[in-house]
C-alpha positions as CSV (number, residue, x, y, z in Angstrom):
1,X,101.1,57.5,87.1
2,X,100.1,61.0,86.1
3,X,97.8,61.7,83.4
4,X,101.0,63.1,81.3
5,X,102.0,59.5,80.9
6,X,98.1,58.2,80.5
7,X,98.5,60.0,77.6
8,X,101.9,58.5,75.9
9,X,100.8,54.8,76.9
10,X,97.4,53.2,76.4
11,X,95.9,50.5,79.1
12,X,97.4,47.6,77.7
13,X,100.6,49.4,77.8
14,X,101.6,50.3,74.5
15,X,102.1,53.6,73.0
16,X,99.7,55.7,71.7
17,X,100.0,57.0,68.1
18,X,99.4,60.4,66.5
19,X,95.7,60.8,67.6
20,X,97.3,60.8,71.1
21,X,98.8,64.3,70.6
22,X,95.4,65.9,71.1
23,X,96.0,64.1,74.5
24,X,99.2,65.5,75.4
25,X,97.8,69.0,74.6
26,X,94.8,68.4,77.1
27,X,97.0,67.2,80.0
28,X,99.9,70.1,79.9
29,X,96.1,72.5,79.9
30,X,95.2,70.7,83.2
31,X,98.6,71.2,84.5
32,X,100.6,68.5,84.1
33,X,104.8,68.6,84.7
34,X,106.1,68.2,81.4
35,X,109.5,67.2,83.5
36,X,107.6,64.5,85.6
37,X,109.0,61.0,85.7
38,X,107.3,57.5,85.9
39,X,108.4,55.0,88.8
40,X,111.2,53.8,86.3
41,X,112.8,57.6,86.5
42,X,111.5,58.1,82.6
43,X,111.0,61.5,81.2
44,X,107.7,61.5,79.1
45,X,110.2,63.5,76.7
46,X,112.5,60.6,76.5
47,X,109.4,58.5,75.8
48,X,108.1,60.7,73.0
49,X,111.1,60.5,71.6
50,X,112.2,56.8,71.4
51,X,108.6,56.0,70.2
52,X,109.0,58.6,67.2
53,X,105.9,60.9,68.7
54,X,107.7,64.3,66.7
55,X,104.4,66.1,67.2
56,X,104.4,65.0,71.3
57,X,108.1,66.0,70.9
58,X,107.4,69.6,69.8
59,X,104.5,70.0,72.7
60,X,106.9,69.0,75.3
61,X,109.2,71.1,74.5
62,X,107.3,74.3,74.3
63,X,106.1,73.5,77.7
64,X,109.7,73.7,79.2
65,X,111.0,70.2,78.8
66,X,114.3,70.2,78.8
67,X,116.1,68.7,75.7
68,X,119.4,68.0,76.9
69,X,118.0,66.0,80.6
70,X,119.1,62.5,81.2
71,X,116.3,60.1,81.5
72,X,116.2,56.5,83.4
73,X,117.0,55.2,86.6
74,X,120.8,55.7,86.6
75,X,120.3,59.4,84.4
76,X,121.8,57.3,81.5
77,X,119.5,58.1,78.9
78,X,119.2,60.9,76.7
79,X,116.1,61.6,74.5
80,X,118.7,63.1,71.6
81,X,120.4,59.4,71.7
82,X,116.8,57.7,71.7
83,X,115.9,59.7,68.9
84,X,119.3,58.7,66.8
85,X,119.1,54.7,67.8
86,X,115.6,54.7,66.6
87,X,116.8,56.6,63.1
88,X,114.1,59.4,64.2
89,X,115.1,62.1,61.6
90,X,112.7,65.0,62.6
91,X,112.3,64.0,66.3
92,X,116.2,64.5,66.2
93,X,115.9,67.7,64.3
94,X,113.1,68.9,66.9
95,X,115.8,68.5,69.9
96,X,118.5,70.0,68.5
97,X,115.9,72.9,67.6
98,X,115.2,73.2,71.0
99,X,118.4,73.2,71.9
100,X,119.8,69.8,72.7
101,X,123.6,69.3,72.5
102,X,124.5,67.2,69.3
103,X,127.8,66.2,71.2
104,X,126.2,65.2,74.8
105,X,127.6,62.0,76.3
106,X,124.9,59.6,77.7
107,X,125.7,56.5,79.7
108,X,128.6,54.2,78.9
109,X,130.2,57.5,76.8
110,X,128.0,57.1,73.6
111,X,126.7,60.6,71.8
112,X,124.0,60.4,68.9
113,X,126.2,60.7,66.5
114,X,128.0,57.4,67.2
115,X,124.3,55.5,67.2
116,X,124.0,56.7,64.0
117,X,126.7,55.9,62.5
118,X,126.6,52.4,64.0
119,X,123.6,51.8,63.2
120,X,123.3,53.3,59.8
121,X,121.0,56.3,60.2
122,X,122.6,58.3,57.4
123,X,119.8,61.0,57.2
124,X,120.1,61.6,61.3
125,X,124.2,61.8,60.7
126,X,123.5,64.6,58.7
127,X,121.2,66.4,61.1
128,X,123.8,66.2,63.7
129,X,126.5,66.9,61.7
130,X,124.6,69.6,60.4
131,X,123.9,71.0,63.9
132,X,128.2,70.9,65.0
133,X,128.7,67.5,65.9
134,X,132.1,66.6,65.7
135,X,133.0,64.6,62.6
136,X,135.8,63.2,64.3
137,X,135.3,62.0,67.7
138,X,135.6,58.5,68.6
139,X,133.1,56.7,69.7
140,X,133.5,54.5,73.3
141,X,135.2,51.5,71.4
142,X,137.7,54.0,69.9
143,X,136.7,54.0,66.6
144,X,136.8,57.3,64.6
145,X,133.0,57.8,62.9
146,X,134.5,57.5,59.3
147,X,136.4,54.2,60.4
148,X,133.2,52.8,62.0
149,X,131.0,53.8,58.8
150,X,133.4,52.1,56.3
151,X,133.1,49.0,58.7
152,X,129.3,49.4,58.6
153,X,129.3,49.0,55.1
154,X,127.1,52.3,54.4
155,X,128.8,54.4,51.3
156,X,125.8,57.4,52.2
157,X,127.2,57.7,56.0
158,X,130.7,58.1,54.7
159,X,130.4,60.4,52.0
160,X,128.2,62.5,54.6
161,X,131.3,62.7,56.9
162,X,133.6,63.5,54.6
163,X,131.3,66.5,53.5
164,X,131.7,67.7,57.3
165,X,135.2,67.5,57.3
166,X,136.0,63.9,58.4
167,X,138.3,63.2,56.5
168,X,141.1,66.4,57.0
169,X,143.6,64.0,58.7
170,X,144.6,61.6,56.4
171,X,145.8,59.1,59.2
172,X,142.2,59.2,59.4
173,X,141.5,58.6,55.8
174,X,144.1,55.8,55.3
175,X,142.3,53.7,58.8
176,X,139.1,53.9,57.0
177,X,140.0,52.8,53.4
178,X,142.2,50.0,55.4
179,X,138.8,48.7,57.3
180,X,136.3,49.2,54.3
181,X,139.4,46.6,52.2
182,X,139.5,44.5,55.0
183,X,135.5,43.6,54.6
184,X,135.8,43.5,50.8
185,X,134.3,40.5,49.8
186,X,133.6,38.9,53.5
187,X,130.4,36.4,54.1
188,X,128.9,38.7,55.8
189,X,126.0,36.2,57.4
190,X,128.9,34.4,58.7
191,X,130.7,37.5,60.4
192,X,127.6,38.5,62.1
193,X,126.2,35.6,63.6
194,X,129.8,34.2,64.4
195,X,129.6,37.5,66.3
196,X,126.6,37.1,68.2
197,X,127.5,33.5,69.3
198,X,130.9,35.1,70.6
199,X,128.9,37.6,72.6
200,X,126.7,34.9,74.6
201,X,123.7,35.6,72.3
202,X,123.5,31.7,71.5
203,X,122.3,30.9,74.8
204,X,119.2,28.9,74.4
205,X,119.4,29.6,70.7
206,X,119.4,26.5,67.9
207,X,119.1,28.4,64.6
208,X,119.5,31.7,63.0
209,X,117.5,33.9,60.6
210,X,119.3,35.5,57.0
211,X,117.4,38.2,55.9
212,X,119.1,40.2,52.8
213,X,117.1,43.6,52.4
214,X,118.1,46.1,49.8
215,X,119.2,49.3,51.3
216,X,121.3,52.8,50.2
217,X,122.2,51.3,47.0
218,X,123.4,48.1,47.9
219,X,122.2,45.1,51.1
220,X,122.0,44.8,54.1
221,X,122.5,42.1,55.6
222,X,120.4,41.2,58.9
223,X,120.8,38.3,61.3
224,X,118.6,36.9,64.4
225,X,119.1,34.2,66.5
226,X,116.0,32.2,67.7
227,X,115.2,30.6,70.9
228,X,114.1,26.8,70.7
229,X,110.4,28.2,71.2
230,X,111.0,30.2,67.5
231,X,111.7,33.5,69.4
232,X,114.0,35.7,68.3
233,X,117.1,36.3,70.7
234,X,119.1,39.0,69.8
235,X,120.4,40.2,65.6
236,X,122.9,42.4,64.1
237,X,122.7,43.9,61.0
238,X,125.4,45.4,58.5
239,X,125.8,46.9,55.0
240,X,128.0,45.5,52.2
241,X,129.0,48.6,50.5
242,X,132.9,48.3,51.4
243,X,133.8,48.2,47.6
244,X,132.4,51.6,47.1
245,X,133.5,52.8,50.1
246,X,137.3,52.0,49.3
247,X,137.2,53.6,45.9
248,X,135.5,56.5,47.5
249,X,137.9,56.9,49.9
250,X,140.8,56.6,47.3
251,X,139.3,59.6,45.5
252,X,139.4,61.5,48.9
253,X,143.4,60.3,49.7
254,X,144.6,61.3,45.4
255,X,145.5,57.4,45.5
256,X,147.6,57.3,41.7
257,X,146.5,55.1,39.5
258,X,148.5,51.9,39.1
259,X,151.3,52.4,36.2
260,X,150.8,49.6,33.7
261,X,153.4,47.5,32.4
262,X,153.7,47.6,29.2
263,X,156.0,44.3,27.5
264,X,159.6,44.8,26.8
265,X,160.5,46.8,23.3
266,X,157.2,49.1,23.8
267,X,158.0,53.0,24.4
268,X,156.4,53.4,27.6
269,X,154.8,56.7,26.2
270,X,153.5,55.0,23.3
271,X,149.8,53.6,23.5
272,X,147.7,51.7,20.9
273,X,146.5,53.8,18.5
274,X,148.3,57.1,19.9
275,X,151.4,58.9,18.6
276,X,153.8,59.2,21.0
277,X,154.5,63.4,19.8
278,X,158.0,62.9,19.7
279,X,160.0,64.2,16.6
280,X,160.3,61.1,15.1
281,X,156.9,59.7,16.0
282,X,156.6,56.0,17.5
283,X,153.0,54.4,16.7
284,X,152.0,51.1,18.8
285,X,150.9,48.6,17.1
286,X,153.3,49.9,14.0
287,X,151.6,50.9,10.9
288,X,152.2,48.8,7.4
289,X,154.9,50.4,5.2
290,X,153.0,51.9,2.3
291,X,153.6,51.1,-0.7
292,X,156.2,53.3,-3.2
293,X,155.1,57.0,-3.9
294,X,157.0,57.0,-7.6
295,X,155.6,57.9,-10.2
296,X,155.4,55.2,-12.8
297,X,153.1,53.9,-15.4
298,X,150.4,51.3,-14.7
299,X,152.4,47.7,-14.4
300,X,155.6,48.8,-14.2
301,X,158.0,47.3,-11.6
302,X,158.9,49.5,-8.9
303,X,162.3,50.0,-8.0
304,X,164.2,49.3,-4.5
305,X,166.3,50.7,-2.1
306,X,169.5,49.8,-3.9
307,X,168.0,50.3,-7.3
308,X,167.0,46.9,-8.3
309,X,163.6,46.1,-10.1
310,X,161.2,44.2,-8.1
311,X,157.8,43.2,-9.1
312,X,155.0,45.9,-9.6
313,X,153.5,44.3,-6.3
314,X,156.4,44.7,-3.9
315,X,156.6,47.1,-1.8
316,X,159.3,45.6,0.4
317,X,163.0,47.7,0.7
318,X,166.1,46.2,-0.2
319,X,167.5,43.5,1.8
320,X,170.9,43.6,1.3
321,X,173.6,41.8,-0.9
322,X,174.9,38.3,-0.6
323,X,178.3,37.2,-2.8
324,X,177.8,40.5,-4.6
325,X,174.5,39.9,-5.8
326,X,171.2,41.7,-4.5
327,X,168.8,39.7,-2.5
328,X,165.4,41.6,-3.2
């Protein structure tokens, strides 16, 4: 191994932290290939990168590492896509400084931009999207990014695409707001680890492991299988935003507001409290009748519609006639 990679793992094999970028300067002094790989076909720039080394990162680079070279045995990995699974904000913004392409296809078809959005790297979205990743390319399961963030649950990754432009199509717009419904209200333990079982992950497995962690304004919710030996197997992890997510995507679509239905015998113009502004104005509920405007002295009896005296009191109109006589 050359003393490039002496530098980015220690003896016991472990990676070296900050202190070890004095290390990295020494070795590309004394000559050593910044594009040299390890007997597992490993780039120490993919390295740097997975491990969060930004400093390392930025050495590399200046030394001619490319940013955009495939790393492992089968050229399947990229150091951009590292950076992104990892949620490595400036080591992602160093690459694409360099130079790296935001849209570049690693093994199995996946670009950073669809590790972040599966996994819920909002800030490292942004970067990319900032840099002119497409906002609308789908990922190798066929998901469009804004249909796989409202599944995730985040509300911060799908407000970010829609400020790139995600959601221009509304086909697009309607898919999402249909998945972020669909999870609305889901047990979300039970999705996940009924999903991991599915997927073989209970193989030598007897229990799992709820963790709820509060995240981007609501939880996440993260589950592990363990082994019979208390080791952890394999987890998944997902937000529980979708509320927030539909009602942000219904701002984005113009979705009206449902028309209430008001009982029969209301003017559907007329609220409580509100004049309705038409000539002859109809109040909800409808105000008392006053009480008669004539003038008259103190305790005198007011008079009716028909002209009949009615107690001083009454304010009620005339009622009508019955065998000739009136009824007020």
């Amino acid at each position: 191994m050359s003393t490039l990679f002496d530098t980015l793992w220690d003896e016991s094999g472990e990676e070296t932290g900050e202190a070890g970028d004095d290390a990295v300067v020494r070795a590309l002094r004394a000559g050593a290939d910044p594009e040299a790989r390890d007997a597992d076909g490993e780039t120490p720039l993919y390295r740097a990168a997975v491990t969060n080394r930004p400093g390392a990162v930025r050495l590399l680079l200046a030394a001619g590492a490319d940013p955009g070279r495939a790393s492992g045995a089968d050229d399947g990995d990229l150091p951009l896509c590292g950076a992104a699974c990892g949620g490595h904000t400036e080591v992602v913004r160093a690459l694409l400084a360099a130079g790296a392409e935001p849209d570049q296809e690693e093994g199995y078809g996946f670009t950073a931009l669809a590790w972040a959005v599966r996994l819920g790297h909002t800030e490292v979205a942004r970067a990319l999207l900032a840099a002119g990743a497409a906002p609308d390319r789908p990922d190798p399961d066929g998901l469009p990014p804004l249909v796989a963030a409202a599944r995730r649950g985040s509300v911060s990754l799908v407000r970010a695409l829609l400020d790139h432009g995600a959601g221009r199509r509304r086909e697009a717009l309607d898919e999402a707001l249909d998945e972020a419904r669909r999870w609305i209200g889901a047990d979300m333990a039970a999705v996940l680890r009924r999903g991991l079982v599915e997927s073989g992950g209970a193989a030598d497995t007897y229990e799992a492991v709820v963790r709820r962690v509060p995240e981007d304004g609501g939880v996440t919710v993260v589950v592990e299988l363990l082994r019979e030996d208390g080791a952890p197997s394999r987890g998944d992890e997902r937000q529980t935003s979708h509320a927030a997510i539909a009602t942000l995507l219904e701002g984005a679509l113009g979705t009206p507001a449902r028309r209430r239905n008001w009982p029969s015998g209301r003017c559907a113009a007329a609220t409580p409290g509100r004049t309705t502004g038409r000539r002859r104005s109809t109040r909800w509920p409808p105000a008392r009748p006053r009480r008669s405007s004539s003038r008259r002295r103190p305790g005198a009896p007011a008079r009716t519609r028909c002209g009949a005296r009615s107690a001083p009191w009454s304010w009620r109109p005339c009622r009508g006639t019955r065998r000739g006589r009136c009824r007020c």
